[in-house]
C-alpha positions as CSV (number, residue, x, y, z in Angstrom):
1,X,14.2,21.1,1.3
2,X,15.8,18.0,-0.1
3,X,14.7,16.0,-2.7
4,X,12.5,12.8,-2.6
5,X,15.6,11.1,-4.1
6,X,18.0,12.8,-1.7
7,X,15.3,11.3,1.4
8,X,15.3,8.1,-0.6
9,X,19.2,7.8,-1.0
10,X,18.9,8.3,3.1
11,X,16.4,5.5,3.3
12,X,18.8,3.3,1.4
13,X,21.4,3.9,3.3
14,X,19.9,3.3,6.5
15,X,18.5,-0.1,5.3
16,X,22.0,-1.0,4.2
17,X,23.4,-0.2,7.8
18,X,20.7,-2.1,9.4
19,X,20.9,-5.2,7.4
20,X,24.8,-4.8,7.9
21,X,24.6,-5.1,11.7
22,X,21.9,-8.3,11.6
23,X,23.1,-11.2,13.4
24,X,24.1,-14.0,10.7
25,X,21.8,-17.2,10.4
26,X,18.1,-18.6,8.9
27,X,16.3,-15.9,11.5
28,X,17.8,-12.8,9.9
29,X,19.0,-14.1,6.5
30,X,15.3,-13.6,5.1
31,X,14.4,-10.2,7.1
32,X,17.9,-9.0,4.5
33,X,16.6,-10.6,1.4
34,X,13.3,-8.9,1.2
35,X,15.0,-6.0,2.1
36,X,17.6,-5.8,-1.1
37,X,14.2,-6.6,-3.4
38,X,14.0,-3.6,-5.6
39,X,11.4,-1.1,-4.0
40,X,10.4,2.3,-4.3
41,X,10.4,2.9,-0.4
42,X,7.5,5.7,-0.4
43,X,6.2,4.7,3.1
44,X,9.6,5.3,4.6
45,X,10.3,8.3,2.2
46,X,7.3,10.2,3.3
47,X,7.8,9.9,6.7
48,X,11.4,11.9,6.1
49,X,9.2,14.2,3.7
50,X,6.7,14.9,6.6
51,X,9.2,15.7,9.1
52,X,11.0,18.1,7.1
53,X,7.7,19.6,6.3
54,X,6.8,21.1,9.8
55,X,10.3,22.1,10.3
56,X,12.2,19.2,11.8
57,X,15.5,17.4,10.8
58,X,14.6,14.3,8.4
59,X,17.5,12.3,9.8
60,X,16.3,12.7,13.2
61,X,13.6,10.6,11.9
62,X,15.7,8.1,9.8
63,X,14.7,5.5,12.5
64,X,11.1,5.9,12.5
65,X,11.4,5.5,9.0
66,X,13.3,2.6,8.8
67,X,10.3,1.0,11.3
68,X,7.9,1.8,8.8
69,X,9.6,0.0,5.9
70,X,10.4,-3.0,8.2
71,X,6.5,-3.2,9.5
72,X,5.6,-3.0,5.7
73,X,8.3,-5.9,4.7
74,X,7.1,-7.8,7.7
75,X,3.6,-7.7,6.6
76,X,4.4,-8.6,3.0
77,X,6.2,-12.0,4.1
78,X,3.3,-13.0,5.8
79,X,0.8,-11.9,3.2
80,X,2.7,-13.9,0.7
81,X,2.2,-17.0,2.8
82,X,-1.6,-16.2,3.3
83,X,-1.8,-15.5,-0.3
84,X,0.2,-18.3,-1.1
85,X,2.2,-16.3,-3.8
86,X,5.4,-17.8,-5.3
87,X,6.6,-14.8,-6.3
88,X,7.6,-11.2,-5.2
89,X,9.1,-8.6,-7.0
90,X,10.4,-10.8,-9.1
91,X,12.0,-13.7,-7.0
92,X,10.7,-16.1,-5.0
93,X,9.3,-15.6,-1.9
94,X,10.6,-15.6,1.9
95,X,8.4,-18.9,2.5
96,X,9.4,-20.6,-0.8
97,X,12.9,-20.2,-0.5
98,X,13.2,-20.8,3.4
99,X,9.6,-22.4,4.1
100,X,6.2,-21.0,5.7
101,X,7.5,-21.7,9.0
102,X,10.8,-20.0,9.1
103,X,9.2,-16.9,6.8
104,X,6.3,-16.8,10.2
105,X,9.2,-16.5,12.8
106,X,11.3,-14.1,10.9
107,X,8.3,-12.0,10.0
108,X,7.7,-12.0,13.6
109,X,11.6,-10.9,14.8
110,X,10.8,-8.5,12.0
111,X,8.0,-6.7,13.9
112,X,9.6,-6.4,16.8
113,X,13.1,-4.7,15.5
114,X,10.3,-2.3,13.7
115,X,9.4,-1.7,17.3
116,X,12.6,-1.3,18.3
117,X,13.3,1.2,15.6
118,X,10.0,3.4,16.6
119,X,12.1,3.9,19.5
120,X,10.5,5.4,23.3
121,X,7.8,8.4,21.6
122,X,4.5,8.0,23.0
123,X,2.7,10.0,20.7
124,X,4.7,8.3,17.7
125,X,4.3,5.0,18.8
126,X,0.2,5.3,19.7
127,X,0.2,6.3,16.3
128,X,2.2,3.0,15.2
129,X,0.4,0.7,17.2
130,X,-3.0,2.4,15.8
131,X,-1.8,1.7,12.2
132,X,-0.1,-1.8,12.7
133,X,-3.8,-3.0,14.4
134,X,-5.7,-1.5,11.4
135,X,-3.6,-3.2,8.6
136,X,-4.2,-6.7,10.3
137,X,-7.9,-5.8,10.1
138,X,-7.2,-4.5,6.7
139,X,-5.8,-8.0,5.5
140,X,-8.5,-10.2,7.8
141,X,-11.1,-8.5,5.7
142,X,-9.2,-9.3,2.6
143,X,-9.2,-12.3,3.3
144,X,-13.2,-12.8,4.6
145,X,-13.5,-11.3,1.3
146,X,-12.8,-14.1,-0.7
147,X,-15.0,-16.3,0.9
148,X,-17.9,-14.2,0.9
149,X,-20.7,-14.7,-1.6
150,X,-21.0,-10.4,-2.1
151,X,-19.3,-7.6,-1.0
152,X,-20.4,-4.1,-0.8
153,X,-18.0,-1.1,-2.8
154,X,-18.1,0.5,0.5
155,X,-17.1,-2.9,2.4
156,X,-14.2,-2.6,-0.2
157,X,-13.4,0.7,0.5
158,X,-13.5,0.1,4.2
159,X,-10.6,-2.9,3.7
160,X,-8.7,-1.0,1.5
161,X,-8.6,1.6,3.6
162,X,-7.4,-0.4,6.5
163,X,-4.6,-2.8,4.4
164,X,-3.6,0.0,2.2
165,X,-4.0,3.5,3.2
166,X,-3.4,3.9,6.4
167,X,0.1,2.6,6.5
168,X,0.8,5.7,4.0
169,X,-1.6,8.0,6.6
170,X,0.6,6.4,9.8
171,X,4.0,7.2,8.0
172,X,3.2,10.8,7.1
173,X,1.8,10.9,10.6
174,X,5.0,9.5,12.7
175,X,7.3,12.0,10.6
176,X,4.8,15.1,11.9
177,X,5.0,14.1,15.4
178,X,9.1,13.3,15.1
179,X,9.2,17.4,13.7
180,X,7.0,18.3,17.2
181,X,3.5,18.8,14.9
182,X,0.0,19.6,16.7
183,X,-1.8,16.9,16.4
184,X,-4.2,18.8,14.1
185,X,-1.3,19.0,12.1
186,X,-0.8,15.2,12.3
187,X,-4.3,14.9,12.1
188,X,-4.4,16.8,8.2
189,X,-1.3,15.2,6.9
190,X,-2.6,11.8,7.7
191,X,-5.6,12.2,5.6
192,X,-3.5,13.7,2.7
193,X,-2.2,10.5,3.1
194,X,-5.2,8.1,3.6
195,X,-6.5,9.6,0.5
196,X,-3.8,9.2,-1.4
197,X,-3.0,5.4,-0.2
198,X,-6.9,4.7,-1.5
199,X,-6.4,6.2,-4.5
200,X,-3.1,4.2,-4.9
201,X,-4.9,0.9,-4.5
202,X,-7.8,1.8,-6.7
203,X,-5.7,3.1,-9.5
204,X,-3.7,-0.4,-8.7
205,X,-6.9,-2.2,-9.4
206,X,-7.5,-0.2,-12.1
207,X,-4.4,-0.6,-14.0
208,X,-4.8,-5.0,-13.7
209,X,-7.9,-4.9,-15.4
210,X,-6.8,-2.2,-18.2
211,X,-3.5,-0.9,-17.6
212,X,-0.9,-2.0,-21.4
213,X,0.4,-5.2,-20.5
214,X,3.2,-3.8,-22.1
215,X,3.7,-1.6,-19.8
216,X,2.9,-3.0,-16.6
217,X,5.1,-5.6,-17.6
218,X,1.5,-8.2,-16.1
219,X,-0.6,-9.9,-17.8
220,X,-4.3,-7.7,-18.5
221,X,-6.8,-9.3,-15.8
222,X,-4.9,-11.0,-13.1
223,X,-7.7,-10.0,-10.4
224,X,-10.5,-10.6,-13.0
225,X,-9.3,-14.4,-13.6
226,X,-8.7,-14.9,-10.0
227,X,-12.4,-13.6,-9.6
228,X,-11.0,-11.0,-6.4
229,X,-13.5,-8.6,-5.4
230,X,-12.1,-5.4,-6.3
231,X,-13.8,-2.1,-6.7
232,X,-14.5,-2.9,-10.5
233,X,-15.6,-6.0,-10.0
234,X,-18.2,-5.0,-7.5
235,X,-19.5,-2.3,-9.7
236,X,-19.8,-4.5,-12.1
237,X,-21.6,-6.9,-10.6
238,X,-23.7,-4.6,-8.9
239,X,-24.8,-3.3,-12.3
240,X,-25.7,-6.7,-14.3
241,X,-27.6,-7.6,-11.5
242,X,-29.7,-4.5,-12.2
243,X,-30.3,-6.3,-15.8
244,X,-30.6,-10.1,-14.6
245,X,-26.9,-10.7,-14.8
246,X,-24.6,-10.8,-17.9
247,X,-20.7,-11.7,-18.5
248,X,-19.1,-11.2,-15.4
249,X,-21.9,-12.7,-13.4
250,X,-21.1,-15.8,-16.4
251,X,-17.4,-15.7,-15.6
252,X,-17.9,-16.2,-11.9
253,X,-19.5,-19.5,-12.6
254,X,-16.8,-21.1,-14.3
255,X,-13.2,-22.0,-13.0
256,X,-10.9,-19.0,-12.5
257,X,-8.7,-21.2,-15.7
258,X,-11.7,-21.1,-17.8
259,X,-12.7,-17.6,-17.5
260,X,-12.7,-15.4,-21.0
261,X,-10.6,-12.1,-18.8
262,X,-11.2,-10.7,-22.3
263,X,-14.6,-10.4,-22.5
264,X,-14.9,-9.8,-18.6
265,X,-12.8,-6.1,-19.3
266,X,-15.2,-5.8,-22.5
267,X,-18.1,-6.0,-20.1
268,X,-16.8,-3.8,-17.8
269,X,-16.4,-1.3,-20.3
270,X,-19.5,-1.7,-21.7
271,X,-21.3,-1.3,-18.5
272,X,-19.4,2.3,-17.8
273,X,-17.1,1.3,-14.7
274,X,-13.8,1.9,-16.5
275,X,-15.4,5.7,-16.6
276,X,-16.6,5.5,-13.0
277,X,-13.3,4.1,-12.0
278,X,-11.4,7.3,-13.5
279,X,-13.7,9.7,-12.0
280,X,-13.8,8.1,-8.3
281,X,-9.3,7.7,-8.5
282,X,-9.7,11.5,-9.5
283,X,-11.8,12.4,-7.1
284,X,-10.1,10.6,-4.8
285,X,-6.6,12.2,-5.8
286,X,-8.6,15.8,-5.1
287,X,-9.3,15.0,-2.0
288,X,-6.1,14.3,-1.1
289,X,-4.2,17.1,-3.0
290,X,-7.0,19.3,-0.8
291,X,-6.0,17.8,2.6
292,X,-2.2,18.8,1.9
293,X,-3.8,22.5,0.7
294,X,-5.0,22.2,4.0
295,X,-1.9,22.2,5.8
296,X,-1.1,25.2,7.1
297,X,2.5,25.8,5.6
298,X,4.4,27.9,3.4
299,X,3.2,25.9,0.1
300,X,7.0,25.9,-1.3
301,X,7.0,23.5,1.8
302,X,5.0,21.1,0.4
303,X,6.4,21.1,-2.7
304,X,8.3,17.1,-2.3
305,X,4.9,16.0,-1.2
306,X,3.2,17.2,-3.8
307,X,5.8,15.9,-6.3
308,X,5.6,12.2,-4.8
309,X,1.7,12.1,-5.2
310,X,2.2,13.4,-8.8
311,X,4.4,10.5,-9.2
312,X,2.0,7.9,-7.3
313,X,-1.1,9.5,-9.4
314,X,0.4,9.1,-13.0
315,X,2.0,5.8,-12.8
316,X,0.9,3.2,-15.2
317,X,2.5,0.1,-13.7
């Protein structure tokens, strides 16, 4: 079994050829930019890591994997223009540095080399087209989201499940298929990985609102100031509404500039959900560790898997 930095060494590699052999000019030039942004490739990574799992060669699926990480890139440079964030990873963005029109087309030529990468599988590319469709309802809801006056934690759930985890689920998924899985077999390892992708996000969420600042390298309460309806700040909501409202209901009514973030992660506290965050990530994390136990093979196979969830449970950035 290799290692997840042996699978992520392929990854890179692959990348590199591909961005090698683009065609030079303003369509490409920005699909290779957000490509050499530092990333930690896990989508791509655990598609290798699920193929070798059941038994099949991981570069056999080097492809696939490459179409996962260029569907994921593809919906980042759109996100960014939706979102209308200046930054990513550090630099500017795609639409920023080459404007929101050209980032729109080359996002577009983007999806469709991903396409071209998922190659002719039937099975593997129902399951692509499945999670591609879901993601784009992921990010609609986002987006209804911030208009609407409440949102539900299982609304929440529901988006983040579609935006987030599934991608995760669908890569897992495409590497069983490209190793010849049943698809009960595909069916498991995607919810290992749905689970895991949710947990991701909400441990995200958790970290902006009380993660070291040191650490994460963010400033504390990004989300909170921007007033975005995340799983905390639903809870939290829903609970000072139970006692006629209190700081975070105050907050809401101000402008996002004028908004104590301080006193809004106080309040949180106070009112329990940094506990009830930490229980539902763990639980979360369980039920995900208990899908892979699921599995049926030898555990010393699932070994990588379980050592790349470890990673994605304990980060703190």
């Amino acid at each position: 079994m290799r290692t997840i930095e042996e699978h992520r060494a392929a990854v890179e590699a692959r990348i590199a050829q591909w961005c090698g052999a683009l065609p030079k000019g303003a369509l490409y030039a920005p699909m290779d930019y957000l490509l050499h942004l530092p990333a930690k490739r896990v989508r791509p990574v655990a598609t290798l890591m699920a193929c070798e799992l059941f038994g099949g060669d991981p570069d056999a699926a080097l492809d696939a994997a490459l179409g996962i990480e260029l569907f994921h890139n593809f919906t980042l440079m759109h996100d960014d223009i939706m979102d209308a964030s200046p930054i990513r990873r550090g630099q500017p963005t795609v639409h920023v540095r080459w404007g929101a029109n050209m980032a729109i087309l080359s996002g577009d030529a983007m999806l469709v080399k991903a396409y071209q990468c998922m190659g002719a599988d039937a099975r593997a590319l129902a399951a692509f087209n499945s999670c591609a469709l879901q993601v784009c309802e992921g990010q609609e809801l986002d987006m209804a989201f911030e208009k609407a006056s409440s949102v539900t934690a299982e609304q929440y759930m529901g988006m983040i499940r579609r935006k987030t985890a599934v991608l995760l689920a669908g890569a897992l998924e495409i590497g069983s298929i490209k190793a010849g899985s049943s698809e009960q077999q595909q069916r498991m390892i995607g919810r290992f990985g749905e689970q895991l992708g949710l947990a991701f996000q909400l441990r995200d969420d958790h970290i902006d609102a009380f993660g070291d600042p040191g650490v994460t390298g963010k400033q504390r309460g990004g989300d909170l100031r921007a007033g975005k309806k995340t799983w905390l700040l639903i809870r939290g909501l829903e609970l000072e509404r139970a006692h006629g409202g209190g700081a975070l209901t105050t907050a809401l009514g101000q402008l996002s500039i004028a908004r104590d973030v301080g006193a809004m992660v106080e309040a949180l506290i106070a009112l329990g959900v940094r506990e009830e965050s930490d229980a539902l990530i763990r639980a979360t994390e369980q039920e995900a560790m208990d899908a892979l136990d699921s599995v049926a093979v030898a555990d010393e196979r699932k070994a990588p898997l379980r050592k790349l969830a470890m990673g994605l449970m304990g980060r703190k950035s």
